[in-house]
C-alpha positions in Angstrom: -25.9 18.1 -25.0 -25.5 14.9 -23.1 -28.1 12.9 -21.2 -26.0 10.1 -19.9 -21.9 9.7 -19.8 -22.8 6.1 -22.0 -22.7 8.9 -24.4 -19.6 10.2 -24.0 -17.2 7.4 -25.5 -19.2 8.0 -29.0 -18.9 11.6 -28.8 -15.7 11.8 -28.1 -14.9 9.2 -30.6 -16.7 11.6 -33.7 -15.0 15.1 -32.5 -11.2 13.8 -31.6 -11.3 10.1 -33.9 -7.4 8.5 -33.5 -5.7 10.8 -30.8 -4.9 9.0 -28.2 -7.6 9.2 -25.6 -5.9 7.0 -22.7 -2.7 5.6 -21.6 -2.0 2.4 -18.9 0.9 1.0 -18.4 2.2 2.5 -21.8 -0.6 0.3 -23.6 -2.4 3.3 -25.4 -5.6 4.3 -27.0 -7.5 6.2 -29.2 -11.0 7.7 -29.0 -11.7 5.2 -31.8 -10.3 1.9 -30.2 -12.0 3.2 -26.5 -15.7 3.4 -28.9 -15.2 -0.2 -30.0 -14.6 -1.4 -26.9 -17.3 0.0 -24.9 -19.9 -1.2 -27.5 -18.5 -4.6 -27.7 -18.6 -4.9 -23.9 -22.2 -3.1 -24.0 -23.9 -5.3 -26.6 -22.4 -8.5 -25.2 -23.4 -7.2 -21.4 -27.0 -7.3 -23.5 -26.4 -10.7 -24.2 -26.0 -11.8 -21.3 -29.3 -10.2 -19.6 -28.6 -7.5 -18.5 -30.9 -4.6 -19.3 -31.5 -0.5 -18.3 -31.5 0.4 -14.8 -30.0 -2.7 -13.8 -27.1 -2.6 -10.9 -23.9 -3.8 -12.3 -21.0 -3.7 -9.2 -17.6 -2.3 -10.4 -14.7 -3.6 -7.7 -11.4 -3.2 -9.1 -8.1 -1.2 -9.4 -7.4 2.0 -11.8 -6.3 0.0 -15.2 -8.3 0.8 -18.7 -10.6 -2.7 -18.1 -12.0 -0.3 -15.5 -13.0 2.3 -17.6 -14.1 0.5 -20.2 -16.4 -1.2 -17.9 -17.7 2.5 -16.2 -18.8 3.7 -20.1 -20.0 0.1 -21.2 -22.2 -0.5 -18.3 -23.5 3.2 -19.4 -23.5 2.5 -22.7 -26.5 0.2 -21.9 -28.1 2.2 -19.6 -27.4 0.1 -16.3 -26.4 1.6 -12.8 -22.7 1.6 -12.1 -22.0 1.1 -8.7 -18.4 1.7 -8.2 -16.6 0.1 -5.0 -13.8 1.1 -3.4 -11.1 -1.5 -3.5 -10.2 -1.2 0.6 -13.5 -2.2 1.3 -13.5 -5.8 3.3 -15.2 -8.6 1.8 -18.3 -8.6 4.3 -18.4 -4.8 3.5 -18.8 -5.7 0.1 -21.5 -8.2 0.6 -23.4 -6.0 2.0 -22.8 -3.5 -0.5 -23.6 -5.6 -3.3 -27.2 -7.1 -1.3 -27.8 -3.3 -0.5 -27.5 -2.1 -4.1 -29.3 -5.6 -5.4 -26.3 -5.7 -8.1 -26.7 -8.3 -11.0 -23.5 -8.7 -11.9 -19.9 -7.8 -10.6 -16.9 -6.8 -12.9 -13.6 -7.6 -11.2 -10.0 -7.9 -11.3 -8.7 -11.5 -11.2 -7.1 -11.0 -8.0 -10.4 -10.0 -6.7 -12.6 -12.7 -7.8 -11.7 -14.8 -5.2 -13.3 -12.8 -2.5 -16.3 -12.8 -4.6 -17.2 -16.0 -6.0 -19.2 -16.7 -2.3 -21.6 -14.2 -3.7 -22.6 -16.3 -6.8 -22.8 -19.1 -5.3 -25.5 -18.2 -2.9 -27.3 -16.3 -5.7 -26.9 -12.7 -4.6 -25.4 -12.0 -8.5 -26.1 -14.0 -11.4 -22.5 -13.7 -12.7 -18.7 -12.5 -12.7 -16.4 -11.0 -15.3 -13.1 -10.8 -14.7 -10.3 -9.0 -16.0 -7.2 -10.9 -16.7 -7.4 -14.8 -15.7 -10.5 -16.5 -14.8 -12.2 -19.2 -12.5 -14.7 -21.6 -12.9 -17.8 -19.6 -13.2 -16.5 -16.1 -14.1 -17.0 -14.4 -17.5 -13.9 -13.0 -19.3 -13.8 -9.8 -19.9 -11.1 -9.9 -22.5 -13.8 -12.1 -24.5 -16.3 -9.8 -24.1 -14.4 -6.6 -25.5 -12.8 -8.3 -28.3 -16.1 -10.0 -29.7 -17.4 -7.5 -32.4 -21.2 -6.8 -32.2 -22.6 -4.0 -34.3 -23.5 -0.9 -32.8 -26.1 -0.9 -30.4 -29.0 1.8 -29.9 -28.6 4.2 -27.3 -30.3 3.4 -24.0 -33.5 5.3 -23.4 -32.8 6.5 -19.8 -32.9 10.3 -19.4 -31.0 13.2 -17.1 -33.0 12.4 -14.1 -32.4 8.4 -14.1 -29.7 7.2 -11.6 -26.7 6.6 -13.6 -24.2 5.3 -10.1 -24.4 4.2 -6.6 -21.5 4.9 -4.5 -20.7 3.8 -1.1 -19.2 5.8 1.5 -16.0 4.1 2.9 -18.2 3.1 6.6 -15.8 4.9 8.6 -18.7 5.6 10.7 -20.1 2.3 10.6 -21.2 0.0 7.2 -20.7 1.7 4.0 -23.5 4.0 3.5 -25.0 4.7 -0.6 -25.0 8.0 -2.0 -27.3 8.5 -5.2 -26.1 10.2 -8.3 -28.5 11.0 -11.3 -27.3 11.0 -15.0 -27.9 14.3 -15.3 -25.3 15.4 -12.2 -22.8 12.8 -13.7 -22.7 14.7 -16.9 -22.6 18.4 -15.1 -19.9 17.3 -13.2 -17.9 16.0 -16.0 -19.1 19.5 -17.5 -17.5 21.2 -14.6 -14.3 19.6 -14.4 -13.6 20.4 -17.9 -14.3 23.4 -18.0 -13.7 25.1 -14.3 -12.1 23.0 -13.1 -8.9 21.8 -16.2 -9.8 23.8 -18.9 -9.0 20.7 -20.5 -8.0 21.1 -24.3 -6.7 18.2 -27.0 -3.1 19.2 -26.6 -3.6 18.4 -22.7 -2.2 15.4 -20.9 -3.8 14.5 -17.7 -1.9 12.1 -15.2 -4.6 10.4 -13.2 -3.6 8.8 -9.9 -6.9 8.8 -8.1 -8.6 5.9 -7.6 -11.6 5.8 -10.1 -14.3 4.4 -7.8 -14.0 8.3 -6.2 -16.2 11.2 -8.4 -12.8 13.2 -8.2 -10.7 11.0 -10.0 -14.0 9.4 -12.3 -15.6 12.4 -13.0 -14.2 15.7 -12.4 -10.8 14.7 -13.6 -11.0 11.9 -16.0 -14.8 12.4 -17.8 -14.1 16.5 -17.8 -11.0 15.7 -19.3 -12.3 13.5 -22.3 -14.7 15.8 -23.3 -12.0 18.3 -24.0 -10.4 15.2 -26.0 -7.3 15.5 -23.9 -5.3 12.3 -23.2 -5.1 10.9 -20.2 -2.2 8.7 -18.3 -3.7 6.4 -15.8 -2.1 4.9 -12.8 -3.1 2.0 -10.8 -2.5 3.7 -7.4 -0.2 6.8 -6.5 3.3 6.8 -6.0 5.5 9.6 -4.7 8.4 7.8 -5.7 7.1 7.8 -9.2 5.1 10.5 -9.5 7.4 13.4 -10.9 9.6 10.7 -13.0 5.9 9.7 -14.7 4.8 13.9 -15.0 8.2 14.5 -17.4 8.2 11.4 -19.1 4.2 12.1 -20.5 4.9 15.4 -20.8 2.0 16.1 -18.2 0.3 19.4 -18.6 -2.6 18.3 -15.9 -2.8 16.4 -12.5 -6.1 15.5 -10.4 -5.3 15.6 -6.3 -7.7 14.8 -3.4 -6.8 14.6 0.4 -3.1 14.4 1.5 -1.4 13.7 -2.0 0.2 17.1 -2.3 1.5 16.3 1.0 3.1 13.2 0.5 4.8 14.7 -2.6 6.5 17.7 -0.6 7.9 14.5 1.9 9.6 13.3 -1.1 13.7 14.8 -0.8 13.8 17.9 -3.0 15.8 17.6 -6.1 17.2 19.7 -9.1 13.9 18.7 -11.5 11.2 19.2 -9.3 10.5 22.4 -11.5 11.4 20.4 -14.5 7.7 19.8 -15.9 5.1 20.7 -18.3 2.3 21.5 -15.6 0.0 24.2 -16.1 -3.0 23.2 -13.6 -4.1 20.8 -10.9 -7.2 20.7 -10.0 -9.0 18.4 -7.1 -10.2 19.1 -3.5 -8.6 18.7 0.4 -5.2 20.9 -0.8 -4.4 21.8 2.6 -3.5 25.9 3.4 -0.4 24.7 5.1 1.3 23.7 2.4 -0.9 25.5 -0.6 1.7 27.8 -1.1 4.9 25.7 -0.3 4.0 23.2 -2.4 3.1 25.3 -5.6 6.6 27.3 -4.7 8.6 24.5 -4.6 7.2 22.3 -7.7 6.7 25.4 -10.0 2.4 25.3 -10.2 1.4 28.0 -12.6 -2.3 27.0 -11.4 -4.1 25.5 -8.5 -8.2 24.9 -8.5 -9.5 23.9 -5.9 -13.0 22.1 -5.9 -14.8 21.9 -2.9 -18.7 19.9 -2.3 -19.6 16.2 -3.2 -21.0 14.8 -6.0 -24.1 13.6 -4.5 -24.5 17.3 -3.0 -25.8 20.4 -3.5 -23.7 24.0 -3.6 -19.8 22.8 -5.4 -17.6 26.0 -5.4 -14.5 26.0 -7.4 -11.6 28.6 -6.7 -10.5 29.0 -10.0 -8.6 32.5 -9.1 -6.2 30.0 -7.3 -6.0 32.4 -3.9 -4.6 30.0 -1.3 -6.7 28.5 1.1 -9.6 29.4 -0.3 -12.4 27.0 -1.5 -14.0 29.4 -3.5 -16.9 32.2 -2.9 -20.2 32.7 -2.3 -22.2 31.4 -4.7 -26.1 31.9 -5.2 -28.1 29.5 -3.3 -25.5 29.0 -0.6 -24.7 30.4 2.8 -22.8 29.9 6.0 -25.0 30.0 8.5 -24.6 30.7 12.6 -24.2 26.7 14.7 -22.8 24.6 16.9 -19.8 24.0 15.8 -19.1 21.1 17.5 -22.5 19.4 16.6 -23.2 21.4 13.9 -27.0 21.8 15.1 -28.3 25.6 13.7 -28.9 28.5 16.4 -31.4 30.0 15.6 -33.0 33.5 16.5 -36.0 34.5 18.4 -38.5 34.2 15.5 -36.6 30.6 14.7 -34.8 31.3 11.8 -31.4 31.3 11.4 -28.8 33.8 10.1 -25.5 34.3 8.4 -22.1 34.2 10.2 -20.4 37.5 9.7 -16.7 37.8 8.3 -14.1 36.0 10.1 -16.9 33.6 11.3 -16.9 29.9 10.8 -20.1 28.2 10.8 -22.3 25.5 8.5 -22.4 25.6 4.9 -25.7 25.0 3.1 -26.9 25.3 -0.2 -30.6 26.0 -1.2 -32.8 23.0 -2.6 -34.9 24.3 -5.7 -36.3 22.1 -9.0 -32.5 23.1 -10.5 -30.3 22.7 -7.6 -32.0 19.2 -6.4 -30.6 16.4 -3.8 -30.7 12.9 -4.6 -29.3 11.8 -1.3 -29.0 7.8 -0.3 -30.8 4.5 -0.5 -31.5 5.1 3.2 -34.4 7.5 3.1 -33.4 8.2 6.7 -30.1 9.0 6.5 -31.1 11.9 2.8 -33.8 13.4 5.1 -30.6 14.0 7.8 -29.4 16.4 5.1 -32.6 18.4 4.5 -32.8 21.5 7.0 -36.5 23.3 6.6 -37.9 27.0 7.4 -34.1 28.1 7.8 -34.7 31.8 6.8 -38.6 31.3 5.8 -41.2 29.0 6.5 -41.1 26.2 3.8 -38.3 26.8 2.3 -35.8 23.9 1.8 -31.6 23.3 2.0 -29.1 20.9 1.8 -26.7 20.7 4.9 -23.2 19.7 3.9 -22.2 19.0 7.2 -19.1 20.6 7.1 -17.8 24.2 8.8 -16.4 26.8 6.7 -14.9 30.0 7.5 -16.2 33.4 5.6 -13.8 36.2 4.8 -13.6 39.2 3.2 -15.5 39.7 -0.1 -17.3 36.7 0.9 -14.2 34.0 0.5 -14.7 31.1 1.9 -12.0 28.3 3.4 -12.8 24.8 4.9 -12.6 24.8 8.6 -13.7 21.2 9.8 -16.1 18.7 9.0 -18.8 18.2 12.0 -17.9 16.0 14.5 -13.9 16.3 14.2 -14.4 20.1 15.9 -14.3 19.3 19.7 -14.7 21.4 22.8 -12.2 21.9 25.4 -11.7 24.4 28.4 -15.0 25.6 26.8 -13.7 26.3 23.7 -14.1 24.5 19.9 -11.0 23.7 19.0 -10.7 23.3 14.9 -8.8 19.9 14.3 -8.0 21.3 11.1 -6.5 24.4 12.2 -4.4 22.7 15.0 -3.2 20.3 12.2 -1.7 23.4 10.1 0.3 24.6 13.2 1.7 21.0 14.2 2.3 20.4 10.5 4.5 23.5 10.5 7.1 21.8 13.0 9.9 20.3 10.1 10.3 17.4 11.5 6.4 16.4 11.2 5.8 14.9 7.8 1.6 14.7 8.3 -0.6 14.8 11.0 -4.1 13.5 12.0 -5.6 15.9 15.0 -8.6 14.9 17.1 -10.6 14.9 20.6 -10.6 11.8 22.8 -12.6 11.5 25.6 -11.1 11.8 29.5 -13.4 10.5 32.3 -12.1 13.3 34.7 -12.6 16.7 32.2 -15.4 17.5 30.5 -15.6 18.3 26.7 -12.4 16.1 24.8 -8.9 17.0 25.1 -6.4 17.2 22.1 -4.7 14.3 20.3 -2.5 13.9 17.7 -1.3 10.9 15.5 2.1 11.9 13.7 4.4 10.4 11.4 7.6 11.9 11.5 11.8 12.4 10.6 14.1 10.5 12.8 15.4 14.1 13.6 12.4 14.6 15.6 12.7 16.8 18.8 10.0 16.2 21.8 11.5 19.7 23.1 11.7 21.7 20.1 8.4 20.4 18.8 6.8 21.3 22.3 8.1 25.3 22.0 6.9 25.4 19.1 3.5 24.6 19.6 3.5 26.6 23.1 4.3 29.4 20.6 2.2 28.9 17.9 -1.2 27.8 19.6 -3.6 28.8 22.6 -3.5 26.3 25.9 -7.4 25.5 25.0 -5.5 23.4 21.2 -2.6 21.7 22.8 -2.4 18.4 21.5 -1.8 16.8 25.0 -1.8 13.5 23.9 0.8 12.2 21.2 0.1 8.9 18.9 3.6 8.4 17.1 3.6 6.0 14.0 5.0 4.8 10.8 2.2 4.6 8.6 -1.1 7.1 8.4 -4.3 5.6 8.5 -6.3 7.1 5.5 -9.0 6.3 3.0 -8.4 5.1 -0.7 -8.9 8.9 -1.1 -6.0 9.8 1.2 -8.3 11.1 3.6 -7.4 10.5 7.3 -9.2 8.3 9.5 -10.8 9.4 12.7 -13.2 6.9 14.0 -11.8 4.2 14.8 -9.1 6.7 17.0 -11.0 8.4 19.0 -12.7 5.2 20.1 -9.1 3.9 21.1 -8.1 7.3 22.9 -5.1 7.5 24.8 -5.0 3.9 26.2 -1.8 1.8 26.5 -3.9 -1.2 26.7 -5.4 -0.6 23.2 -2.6 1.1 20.8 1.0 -0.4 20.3 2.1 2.7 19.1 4.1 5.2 21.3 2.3 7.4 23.2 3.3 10.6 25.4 1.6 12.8 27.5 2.0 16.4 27.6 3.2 18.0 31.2 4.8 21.1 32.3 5.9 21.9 28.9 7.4 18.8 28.0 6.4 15.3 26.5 6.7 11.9 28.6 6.0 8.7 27.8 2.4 7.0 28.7 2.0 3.7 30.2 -0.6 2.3 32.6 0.1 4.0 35.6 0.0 7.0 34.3 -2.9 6.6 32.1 -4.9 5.4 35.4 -3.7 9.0 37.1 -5.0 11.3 34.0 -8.4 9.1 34.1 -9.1 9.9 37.6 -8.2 13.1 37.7 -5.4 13.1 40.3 -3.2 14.4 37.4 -4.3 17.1 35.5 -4.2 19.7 32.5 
């Protein structure tokens, strides 16, 4: 059994020896050459100072320099705390002052935003991948220098083994806390419920690696299976497919809106020409589930829903569409706001269970086995602890997110708290607005959300779409009178080129809502929705809906 992923690399290097563990760029490796390389970088990382439990900050693009840093910071029983690359360069002072990192390993286009930080002594150095500057390490030197094998670290399951940041959507990045001993059950998990990952698999890994989907449930699970996995430095639709056939892909990790942007990509004669047997990842959307396993010929989709630093992961690994998985010991929807997500609670102030065709919050129960390591800010982990929710004392996690319970106690995702909104004293699900506009041809994604209005109370509907030049304000409108209740209407329309989304394809809701529907504030078009039809908003009219002289 493993302790600690710095493991893993050794491990893997006995069982599977010279198969080829990973491929970048079409520069390959085997379990072997992957071994060496992490205990080079390990024992020189000694060298240089740095010791277990220190913070070592990870802040590059997918390439193997990246995971050979992930296993060899490991390896010596440091904390990896990996960034994500969108991050700006005041976000990642702060991240790197918050986490107290030592050292930073970087690409060489990176370094430059960096070097600030050693200069004023926050780290006490830099190694960089590719070319240096004065004061950064190389990496290359590092790898390449043999050292003899170095002793395992002695750190155990319940030692932190990463720090990740949040991408601050809601304000500055914010760190979540995940042991060794949930790094390795995740790894655990993704090979075996998630990929059923064997040697003759190949997985193609687009994900960015700073994300727990791409690190751990797809690319860790995957090597303990011994299959080989093709890495990509960022996803490409354009490329995608042509990469799949040329590898011979039998496996592909997804998060977020990746599925989506493949089914914008103009059908063709091959897309069934593969050697796919599963995908596996979380955020496949029920609009297009079944479309897109149709089209590209999926034998299997598993869908993964929770976060790594949480409690209560389910997996659908029957591959029903929609579905996020099923009840699972330990974890309940329970009865809430939905657009606050605060409990209700009975007369003897517990709460209870949503009944079938309900949505309401998902928790999971906090025991000495199912345990929450939450976030540097004590604050913000005791957020996430609910108490006396069916008895006094007792203890769970709250995920913040709304799930829907169905029959034979399925479960689907419904909306993360705070993106539900209420209008015409309603809650309107942004998600389930977003499968109905999606549905429209001509709509190739859409972000759905409430934005305040000064004269109506509760938020009105809003949506931000990219679309086809074929697109029809008339037909779209029908289509939405006929698909969704008065009380969803997206009355306001955001139409632009390029979605806003996370490094994990994620949309972006923040920062919109705070703009709204203002002229003023957004260059992109925007129309109003009147009597059935779509006109264009400018300042006048934007005045009128504020004061209420026109209305809904």
């Amino acid at each position: 059994m493993l302790d600690h992923l710095g493991q893993l690399p050794n491990y893997a290097a006995k069982k599977f020896g010279n198969k080829e563990a990973l491929n970048f760029e079409n520069r390959s490796f085997s379990f072997i050459e992957i071994n060496l390389l992490v205990e080079n970088l390990a024992s020189n990382l000694k060298n240089l100072g740095i010791k277990e439990k220190d913070v070592i900050t990870l802040y590059a693009s997918n390439s193997w320099e990246w995971i050979i840093s992930y296993f060899g910071i490991a390896r010596v029983g440091a904390v990896i705390n990996p960034v994500n690359t969108m991050l700006t360069p005041n976000e990642i002072k702060y991240v790197v002052n918050d986490c107290k990192a030592k050292a930073i390993i970087t690409s060489s286009e990176k370094v430059s935003q960096i070097t600030d930080l050693k200069k004023e002594g926050q780290i006490n150095f830099i190694i960089s991948f590719g070319n240096t500057i004065e004061g950064s390490i190389s990496f290359n030197d590092l790898v390449n220098k043999k050292t003899s094998e170095i002793d395992m670290p002695n750190v155990s399951s319940d030692d932190l083994s990463t720090i990740g940041y949040t991408s601050g959507t809601t304000g500055l990045p914010k760190a979540a806390l995940i042991t060794n001993g949930r790094a390795v059950k995740t790894s655990y998990a993704g090979q075996f419920f998630g990929f059923r990952a064997k040697q003759k698999d190949i997985l193609y890994l687009t994900l960015p690696l700073y994300h727990a989907t791409g690190l751990l449930w797809s690319w860790a699970g995957c090597l303990r299976g011994g299959a080989t996995t093709v890495i990509k430095e960022k996803f490409s639709a354009s490329e995608f497919w042509p990469d799949v056939r040329k590898h011979k892909v039998t496996m592909f990790g997804y998060v977020g809106e990746l599925c989506r942007y493949l089914m914008n990509v103009e059908p063709n004669k091959d897309d069934k020409s593969h050697n796919l047997r599963v995908i596996s990842g979380n955020g496949l959307r029920p609009d297009i589930w079944e479309k897109f396993q149709s089209r590209f010929g999926i034998p299997s989709i598993r869908e993964l829903y929770g976060a790594t630093e949480g409690v209560g992961a389910l997996v659908n690994t029957h591959g029903r569409p929609g579905m996020v998985g099923r009840y699972m010991r330990g974890s309940l929807v329970i009865k809430c706001d939905q657009e606050t997500g605060e409990p209700i609670r009975n007369d003897q102030g517990y709460c209870e269970s949503v009944g079938v065709g309900e949505t309401g919050l998902f928790i999971s129960a906090l025991s000495k086995i199912a345990t929450f390591e939450g976030y540097l800010d004590k604050q913000a982990s005791n957020k996430k602890i609910m108490s006396d929710v069916f008895e006094k004392g007792d203890l769970w996690f709250n995920s913040g997110d709304l799930l829907i319970r169905h029959e034979n106690n399925w479960l689907s995702f419904a909306d993360r708290v705070g993106d539900t909104y209420r209008w015409k004293s309603e809650n309107v699900s942004t998600m389930e607005v977003a499968a109905i506009v999606n549905k429209y041809d001509q709509v190739l994604d859409s972000n759905v959300y409430g934005v305040e209005v000064k004269s109506a109370e509760g938020r009105a509907g809003m949506a931000l779409l990219s679309v086809t030049d074929e697109f029809n304000f008339n037909e779209f409108s029908e289509h939405i009178e006929k698909n969704l209740n008065a009380f969803q209407l997206p009355y306001f329309l955001r139409i632009t080129e390029t979605m806003k989304t996370t490094g994990t394809f994620k949309h972006q809701k923040e920062d919109l809502k705070k703009q709204g529907f203002d002229p003023e504030l957004i260059e992109d078009k925007l129309y109003f929705y009147q009597k059935g039809n779509y006109i264009e908003m400018n300042n006048e009219l934007y005045n009128r809906i504020q004061s209420g002289e026109v209305r809904f």
